[in-house]
Structure formats: C-alpha cells, structure tokens
C-alpha positions as MATLAB code, in Angstrom:
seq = 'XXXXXXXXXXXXXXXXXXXXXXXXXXXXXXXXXXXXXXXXXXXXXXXXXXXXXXXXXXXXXXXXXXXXXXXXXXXXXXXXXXXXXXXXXXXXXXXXXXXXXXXXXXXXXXXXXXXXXXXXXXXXXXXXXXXXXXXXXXXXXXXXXXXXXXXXXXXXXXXXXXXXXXXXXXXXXXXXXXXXXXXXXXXXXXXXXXXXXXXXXXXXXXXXXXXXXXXXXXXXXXXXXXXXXXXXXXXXXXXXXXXXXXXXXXXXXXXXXXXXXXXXXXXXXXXXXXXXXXXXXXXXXXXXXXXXXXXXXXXXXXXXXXXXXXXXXXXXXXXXXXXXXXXXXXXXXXXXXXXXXXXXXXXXXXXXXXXXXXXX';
ca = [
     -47.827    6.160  -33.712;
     -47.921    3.234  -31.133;
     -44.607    1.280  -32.897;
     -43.003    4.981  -32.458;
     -44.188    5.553  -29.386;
     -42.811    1.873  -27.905;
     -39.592    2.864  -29.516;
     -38.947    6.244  -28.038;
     -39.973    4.789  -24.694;
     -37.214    2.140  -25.190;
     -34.950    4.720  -25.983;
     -35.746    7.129  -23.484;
     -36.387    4.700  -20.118;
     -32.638    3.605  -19.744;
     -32.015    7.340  -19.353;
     -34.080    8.484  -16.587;
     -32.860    5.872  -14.032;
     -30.794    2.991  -13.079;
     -31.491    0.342  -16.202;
     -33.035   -2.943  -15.134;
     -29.590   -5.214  -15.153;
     -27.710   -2.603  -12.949;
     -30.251   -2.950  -10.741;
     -30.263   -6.975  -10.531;
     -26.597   -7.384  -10.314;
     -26.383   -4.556   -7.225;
     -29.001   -7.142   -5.618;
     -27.602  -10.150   -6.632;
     -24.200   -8.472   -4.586;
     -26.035   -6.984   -1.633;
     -27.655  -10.722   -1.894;
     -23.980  -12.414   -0.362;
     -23.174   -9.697    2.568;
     -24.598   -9.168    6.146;
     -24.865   -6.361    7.749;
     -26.410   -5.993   10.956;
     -25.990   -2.639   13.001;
     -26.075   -0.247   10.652;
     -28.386   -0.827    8.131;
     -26.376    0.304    5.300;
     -28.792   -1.442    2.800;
     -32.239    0.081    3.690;
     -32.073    2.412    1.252;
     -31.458    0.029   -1.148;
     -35.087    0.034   -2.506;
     -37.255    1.120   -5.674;
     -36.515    0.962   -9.243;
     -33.447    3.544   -9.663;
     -30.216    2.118   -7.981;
     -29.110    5.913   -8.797;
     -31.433    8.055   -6.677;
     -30.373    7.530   -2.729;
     -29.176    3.844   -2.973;
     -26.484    4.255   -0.380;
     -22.934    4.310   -1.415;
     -23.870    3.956   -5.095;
     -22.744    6.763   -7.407;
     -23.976    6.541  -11.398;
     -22.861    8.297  -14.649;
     -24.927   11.765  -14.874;
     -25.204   10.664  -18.647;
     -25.717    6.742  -19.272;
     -27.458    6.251  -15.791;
     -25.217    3.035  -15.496;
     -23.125    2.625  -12.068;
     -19.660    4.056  -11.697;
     -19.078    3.761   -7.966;
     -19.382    1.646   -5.312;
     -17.808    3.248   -2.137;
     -19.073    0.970    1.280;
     -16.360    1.979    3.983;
     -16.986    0.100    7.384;
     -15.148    2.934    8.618;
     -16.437    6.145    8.131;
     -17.551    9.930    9.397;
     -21.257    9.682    7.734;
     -23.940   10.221   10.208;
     -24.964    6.547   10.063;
     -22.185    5.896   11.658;
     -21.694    8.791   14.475;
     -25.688    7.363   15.214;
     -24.906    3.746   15.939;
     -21.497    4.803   17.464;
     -19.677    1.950   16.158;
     -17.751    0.925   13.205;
     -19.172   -1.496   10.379;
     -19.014   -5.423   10.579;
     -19.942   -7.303    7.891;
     -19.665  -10.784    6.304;
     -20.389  -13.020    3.628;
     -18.587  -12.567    0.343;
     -18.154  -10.362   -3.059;
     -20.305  -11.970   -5.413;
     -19.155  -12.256   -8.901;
     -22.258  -10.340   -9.718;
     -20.621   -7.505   -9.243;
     -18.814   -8.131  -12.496;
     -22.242   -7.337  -14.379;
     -21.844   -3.394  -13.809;
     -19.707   -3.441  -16.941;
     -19.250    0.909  -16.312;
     -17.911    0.278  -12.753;
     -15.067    3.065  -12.281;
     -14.429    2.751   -8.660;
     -15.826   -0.434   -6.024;
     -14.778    0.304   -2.304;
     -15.465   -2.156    0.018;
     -13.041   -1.598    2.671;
     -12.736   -2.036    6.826;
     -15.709   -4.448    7.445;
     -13.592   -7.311    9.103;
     -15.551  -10.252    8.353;
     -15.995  -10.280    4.796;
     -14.425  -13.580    3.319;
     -13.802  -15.638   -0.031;
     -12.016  -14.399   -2.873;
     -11.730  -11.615   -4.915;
     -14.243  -12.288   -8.248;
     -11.580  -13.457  -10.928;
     -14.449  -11.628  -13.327;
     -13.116   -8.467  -11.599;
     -10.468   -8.052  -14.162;
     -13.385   -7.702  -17.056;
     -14.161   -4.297  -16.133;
     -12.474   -2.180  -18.299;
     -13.264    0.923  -16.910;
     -11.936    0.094  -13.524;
      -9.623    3.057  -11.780;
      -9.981    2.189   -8.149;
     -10.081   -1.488   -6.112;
     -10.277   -0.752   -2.753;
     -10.828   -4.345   -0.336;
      -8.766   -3.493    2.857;
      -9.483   -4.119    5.994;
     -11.358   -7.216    5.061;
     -10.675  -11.138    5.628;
     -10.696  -12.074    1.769;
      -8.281  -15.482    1.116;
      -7.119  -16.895   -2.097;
      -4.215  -15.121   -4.972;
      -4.829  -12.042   -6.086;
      -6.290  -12.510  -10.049;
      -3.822  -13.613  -12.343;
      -4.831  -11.557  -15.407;
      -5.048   -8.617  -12.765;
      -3.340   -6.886  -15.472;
      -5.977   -6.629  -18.304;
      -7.469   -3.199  -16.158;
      -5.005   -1.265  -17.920;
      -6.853    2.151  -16.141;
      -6.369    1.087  -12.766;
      -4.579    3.853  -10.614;
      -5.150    2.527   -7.310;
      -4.968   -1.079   -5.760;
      -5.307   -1.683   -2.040;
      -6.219   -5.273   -0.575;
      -4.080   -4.364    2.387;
      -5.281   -6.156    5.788;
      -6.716   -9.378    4.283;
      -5.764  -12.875    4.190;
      -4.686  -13.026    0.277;
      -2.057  -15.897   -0.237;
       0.250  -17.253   -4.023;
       2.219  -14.856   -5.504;
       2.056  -11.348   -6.776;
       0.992  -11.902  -10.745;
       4.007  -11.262  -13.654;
       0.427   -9.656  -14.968;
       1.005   -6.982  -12.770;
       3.310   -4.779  -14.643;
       1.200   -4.294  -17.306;
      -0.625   -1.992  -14.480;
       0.378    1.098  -16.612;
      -1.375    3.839  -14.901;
      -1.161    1.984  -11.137;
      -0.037    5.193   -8.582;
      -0.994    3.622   -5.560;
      -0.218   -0.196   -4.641;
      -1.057   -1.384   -0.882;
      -0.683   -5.342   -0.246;
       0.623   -4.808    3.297;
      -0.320   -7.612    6.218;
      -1.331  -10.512    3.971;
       0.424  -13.759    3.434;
       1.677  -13.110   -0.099;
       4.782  -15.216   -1.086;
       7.519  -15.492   -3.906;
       9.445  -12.663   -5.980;
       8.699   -9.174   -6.924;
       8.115   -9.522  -10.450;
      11.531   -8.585  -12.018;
       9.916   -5.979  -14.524;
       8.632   -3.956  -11.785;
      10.023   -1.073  -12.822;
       7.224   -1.297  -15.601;
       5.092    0.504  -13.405;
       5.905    3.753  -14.855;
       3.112    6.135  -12.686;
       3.769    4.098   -9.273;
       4.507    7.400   -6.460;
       3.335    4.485   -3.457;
       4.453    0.928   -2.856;
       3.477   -0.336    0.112;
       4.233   -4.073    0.808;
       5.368   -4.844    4.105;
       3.826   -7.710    6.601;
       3.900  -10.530    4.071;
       6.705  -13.520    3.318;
       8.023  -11.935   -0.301;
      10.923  -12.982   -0.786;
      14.422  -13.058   -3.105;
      16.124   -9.774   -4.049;
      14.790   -6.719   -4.774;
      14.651   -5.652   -8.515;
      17.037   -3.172   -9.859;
      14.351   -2.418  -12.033;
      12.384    0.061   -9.761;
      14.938    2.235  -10.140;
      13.349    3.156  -12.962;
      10.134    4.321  -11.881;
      10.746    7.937  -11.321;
       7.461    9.246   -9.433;
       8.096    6.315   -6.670;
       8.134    8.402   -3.153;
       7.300    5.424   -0.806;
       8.915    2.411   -0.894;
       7.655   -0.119    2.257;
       8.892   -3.481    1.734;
       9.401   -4.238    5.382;
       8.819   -7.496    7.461;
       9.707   -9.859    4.557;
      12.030  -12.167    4.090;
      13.620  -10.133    0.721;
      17.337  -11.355    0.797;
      20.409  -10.209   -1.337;
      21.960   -6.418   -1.223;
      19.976   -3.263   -1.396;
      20.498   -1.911   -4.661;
      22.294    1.494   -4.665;
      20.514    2.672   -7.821;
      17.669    3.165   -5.051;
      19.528    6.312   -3.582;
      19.588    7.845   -7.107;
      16.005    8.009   -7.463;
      14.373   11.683   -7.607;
      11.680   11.609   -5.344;
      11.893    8.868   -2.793;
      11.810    9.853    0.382;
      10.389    6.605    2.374;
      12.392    3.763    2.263;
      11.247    0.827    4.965;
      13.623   -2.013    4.150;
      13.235   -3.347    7.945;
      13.124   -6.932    8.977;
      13.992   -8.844    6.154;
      17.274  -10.498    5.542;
      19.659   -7.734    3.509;
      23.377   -8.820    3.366;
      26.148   -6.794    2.140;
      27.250   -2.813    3.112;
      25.101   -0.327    3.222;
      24.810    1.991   -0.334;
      26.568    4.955    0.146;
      24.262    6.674   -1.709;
      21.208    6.217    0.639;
      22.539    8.170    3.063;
      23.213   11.505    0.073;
      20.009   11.161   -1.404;
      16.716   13.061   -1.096;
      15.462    9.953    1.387;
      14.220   11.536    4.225;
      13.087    8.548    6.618;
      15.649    5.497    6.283;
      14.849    2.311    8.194;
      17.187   -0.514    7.373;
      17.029   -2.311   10.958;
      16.737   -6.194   11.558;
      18.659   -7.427    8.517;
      22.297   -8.766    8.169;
      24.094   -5.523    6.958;
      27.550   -5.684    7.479;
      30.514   -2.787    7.500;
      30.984    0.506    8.270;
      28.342    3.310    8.184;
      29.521    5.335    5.406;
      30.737    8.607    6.924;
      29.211   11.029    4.084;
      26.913   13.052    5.483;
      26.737   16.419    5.210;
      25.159   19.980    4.792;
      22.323   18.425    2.570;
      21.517   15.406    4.621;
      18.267   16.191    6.444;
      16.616   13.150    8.084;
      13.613   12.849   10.504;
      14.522    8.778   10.892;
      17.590    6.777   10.472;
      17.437    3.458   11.962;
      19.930    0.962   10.885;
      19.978   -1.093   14.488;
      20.023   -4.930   14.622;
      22.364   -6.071   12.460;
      26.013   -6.082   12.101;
      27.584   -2.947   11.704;
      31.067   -2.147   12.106;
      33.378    0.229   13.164;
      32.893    4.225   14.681;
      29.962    6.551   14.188;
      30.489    8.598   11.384;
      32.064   11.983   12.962;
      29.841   13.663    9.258;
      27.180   13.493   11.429;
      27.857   16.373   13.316;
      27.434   18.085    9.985;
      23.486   16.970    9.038;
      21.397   19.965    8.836;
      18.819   17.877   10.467;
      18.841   14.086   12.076;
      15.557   13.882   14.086;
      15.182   10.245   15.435;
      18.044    7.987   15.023;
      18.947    4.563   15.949;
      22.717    2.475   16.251;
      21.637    0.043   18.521;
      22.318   -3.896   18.599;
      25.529   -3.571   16.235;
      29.292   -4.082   16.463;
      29.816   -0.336   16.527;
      33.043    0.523   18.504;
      34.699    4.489   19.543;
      33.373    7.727   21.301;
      30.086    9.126   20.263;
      30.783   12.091   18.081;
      29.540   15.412   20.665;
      26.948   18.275   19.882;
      24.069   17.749   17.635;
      21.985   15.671   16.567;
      24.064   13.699   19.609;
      23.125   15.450   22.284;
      19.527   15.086   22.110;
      19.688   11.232   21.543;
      19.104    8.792   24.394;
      21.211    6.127   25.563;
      18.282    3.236   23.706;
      19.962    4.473   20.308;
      23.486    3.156   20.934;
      22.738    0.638   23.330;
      24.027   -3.031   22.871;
      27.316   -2.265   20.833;
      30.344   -3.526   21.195;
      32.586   -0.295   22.560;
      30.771    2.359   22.275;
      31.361    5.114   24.774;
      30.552    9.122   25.819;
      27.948   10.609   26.390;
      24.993    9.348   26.593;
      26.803    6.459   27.472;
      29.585    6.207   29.724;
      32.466    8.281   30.075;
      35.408    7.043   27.089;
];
C-alpha cells in the first residue's frame, strides 16, 4: 500500500501545480532582471508558478508553462497605480530555455534590458510567439533561428541587435509577422525569402540592409506590408512586386533604388506607395486610372523626369501625395486630387508651374 501510495503521489503531484523545474528555471530568469517601480515580481511566490504568478500563463492539462507575457507597457492596473511605464534591466537568462512547453515569451518595452538573446532559445520547439521589442538587447539574432519551425510571430524591433539576418530564416514556415525595425542589422535579405510562405507583415526599416531586394518575395502571396525603408537596399525595385494580390503597404523610402519606376506599382492593389529619397530616374508612368485609389503616393527626392501624369485626374482617390525635390517640368494637371494639394508637394522641381504654384 505505501510503494502504491508513493507512486500515485508521483503521478498525481506534477498535475495539481507548477512541477518543481518550471518553478526553478522562472527563478533562475526573474534571478537576472530588475525591476524597481512596479513590483511586477511580488507575486512571484509559493510553490505553483501557475496560480497568480504574474504574467505567467500554464497548460490547463500538463501544468507546465506556456506563456510568458511581461509588457513594460501596458493598461493593467499595476500600471494605471504607479502611473508610469515599466523600466527594467539586467538580461534574459538562458534559463529560460528550461520551460521546454514555452508557447509564447513576451518581454517587450522595458528599455534597459541588455545582452543577447539566449542562443538556447531556438530549442523550444513549441515556440509560436518571440516578442523582445522595445528593449536594448545587442548581439545577431540566433543563427539556427530557424529550427522553431511553429513560430508565427517574431518581433525584436527597437533593440540594438547587430550581423546579419540568418539564411536559417526561411525555414520560418509558419512566420506571419516579422518586425526587425530600428536595429543595426547589416548584409542581404536572404535570397530565398520568398520561402516564407504565411508572411502577411514584413517590417524592416531603420537598419543598414543592404544589396537588392529579392525577386523571390514575389512569391509570398499573403504579404500585405512590406517596410523596408531607411536602408541602404540598392538595385531596381522589382516589378513582380506590383503583381502581388494583397499588398497594399509598400515603404521603399530612403534607401538607394536606381532605375524607373515599375509601371505596375502604380495599377496594383497598393494603396500607400512611398518610394522617396532614392535615385529613381524617368518619367512617372502616366497609367492611372478609374481603379487607382491611393491614400499616399510619395515619390519626392530623387530624380524624376518629365510632366505630371495628366491620368491623374482620373484616380478615384489620391489622398496625400508628394512630387517634390525632382526634375519634374510642365503645368500641374487642374481639378482633383490637384486642387486640394499644397504647394510643399511640387516644390523644388525644375519647371513646374499652375496652380498651386505660379501662374504657367
């Protein structure tokens, strides 16, 4: 009775609260960070890291840990009560690598948390959501960041993350959301980018990537938002981008594009178009028509040639739009979407005249 006793208790324990090494490895991690305004780890106490740890979400069967969700900016009332946002430092300990059932770890918008991300990170095979922006982590993203084949979302955005983005990354089969925005991350897109079959965001601006952008996201059919802004991508913008069925961002700004502008940007379902501060040369391409609808065109600084496009007149909708700091020469085409437009978006062309500039 005692032997079967032991053993059902062994059995049975794991299940009716956090189990022991779940525990350790949340207080090993809690262990490397600071916190100290709002107390985010005082409930961090007792036996079961699944009953009102804060931020800690476990499986309703297996008891192990699934989430981690610590957001230094937030709505809960521990915030609205210290009426401030989170600060925190130290660093992500590699302990964190221990809670082999981890689905989800958010640790975003604390500022002052540094080091790298654990390399370990990429042993968690249940891993759907990585979450670190807003933070001041340094070093490459993991170069085997690949092996977490279930991830669907990826945002280190804000950070200090340097090296290249890994060829590993387009085994990221089930990847729909991809921030890297405002780090320092250098080199290529990886050519087989268009790998990323499920990818609907890609947001990349604010770093130094650089060389041409791959034909090869052409491919990936649920892409809706493209931002690879303030770069230094070079080459010509592929035209295979204006064939794509549902992208309707496309930030291409401040980078160093050569070559003429695709016609087919300006027929496609894109919606807000912002190819400024690049080297494009030639005329707009006057195609526009009953089905272009745009709230923003901006194609200014850089080195377009030629008269306005007189199709223009003919957009069922042209909300913002911006000519200036080209080589753009003729009258301004009258009635809409001209004569709601300020004199800033044809500024600083070469000939450019009529209203809202001056009289031809």
């Amino acid at each position: 009775f005692t032997i079967f006793s032991v053993l059902v208790f062994t059995v049975i324990s794991p299940v009716n609260g956090c189990p022991p090494s779940d525990r350790a490895a949340l207080l090993a991690f809690k262990a490397a960070l600071h916190e100290p305004y709002l107390g985010i780890f005082n409930s961090w106490t007792g036996t079961d890291c699944c009953h009102n740890w804060y931020g800690v979400s476990c499986d309703p069967q297996s008891h192990r840990v699934a989430d981690i969700n610590l957001r230094g900016e937030s709505e809960d009332p521990i915030f609205e009560r210290a009426h401030r946002t989170g600060f925190m430092t130290g660093f992500i300990s590699p302990e964190i690598c221990k809670l082999t059932r981890l689905s989800s770890l958010t640790i975003a918008d604390w500022k002052g948390i540094t080091g790298e991300i654990p390399k370990c990170i990429t042993s968690l095979p249940f891993l759907r959501v990585l979450d670190l922006i807003g933070n001041k982590l340094s070093g490459e993203i993991p170069a085997d960041i690949g092996r977490l084949k279930r991830l669907t979302v990826l945002n280190v955005a804000d950070n200090q993350l340097l090296g290249r983005i890994p060829s590993s990354f387009t085994s990221l089969s089930n990847l729909m959301h991809l921030d890297l925005r405002n780090n320092k991350i250098s080199g290529p897109i990886p050519c087989k980018a268009g790998d990323l079959s499920m990818l609907s965001r890609a947001l990349l601006s604010g770093n130094m990537i650089s060389g041409p952008i791959p034909v090869s996201i052409c491919r990936i059919y649920r892409l809706a938002d493209l931002d690879l802004s303030m770069n230094k991508m070079s080459g010509v913008i592929p035209p295979c981008l204006g064939k794509m069925a549902v992208l309707a961002t496309l930030n291409l700004d401040c980078n160093m594009l050569m070559g003429t502008i695709p016609t087919t940007l300006l027929t496609s379902a894109i919606g807000n178009l912002n190819l400024s501060r690049n080297a494009l040369e030639g005329n707009i391409p006057d195609v526009f028509g009953l089905t272009s609808y745009f709230t923003v065109i901006d194609l200014s600084h850089n080195k377009l040639r030629g008269p306005i496009p007189r199709s223009l007149s003919a957009a069922s909708y042209i909300g913002h739009l911006d000519l200036s700091y080209n080589h753009l020469c003729g009258r301004i085409p009258a009635g809409a979407p001209f004569d709601h437009l300020e004199a800033s978006s044809f500024m600083y062309n070469d000939c450019l005249c009529g209203k809202p500039l001056r009289a031809c």
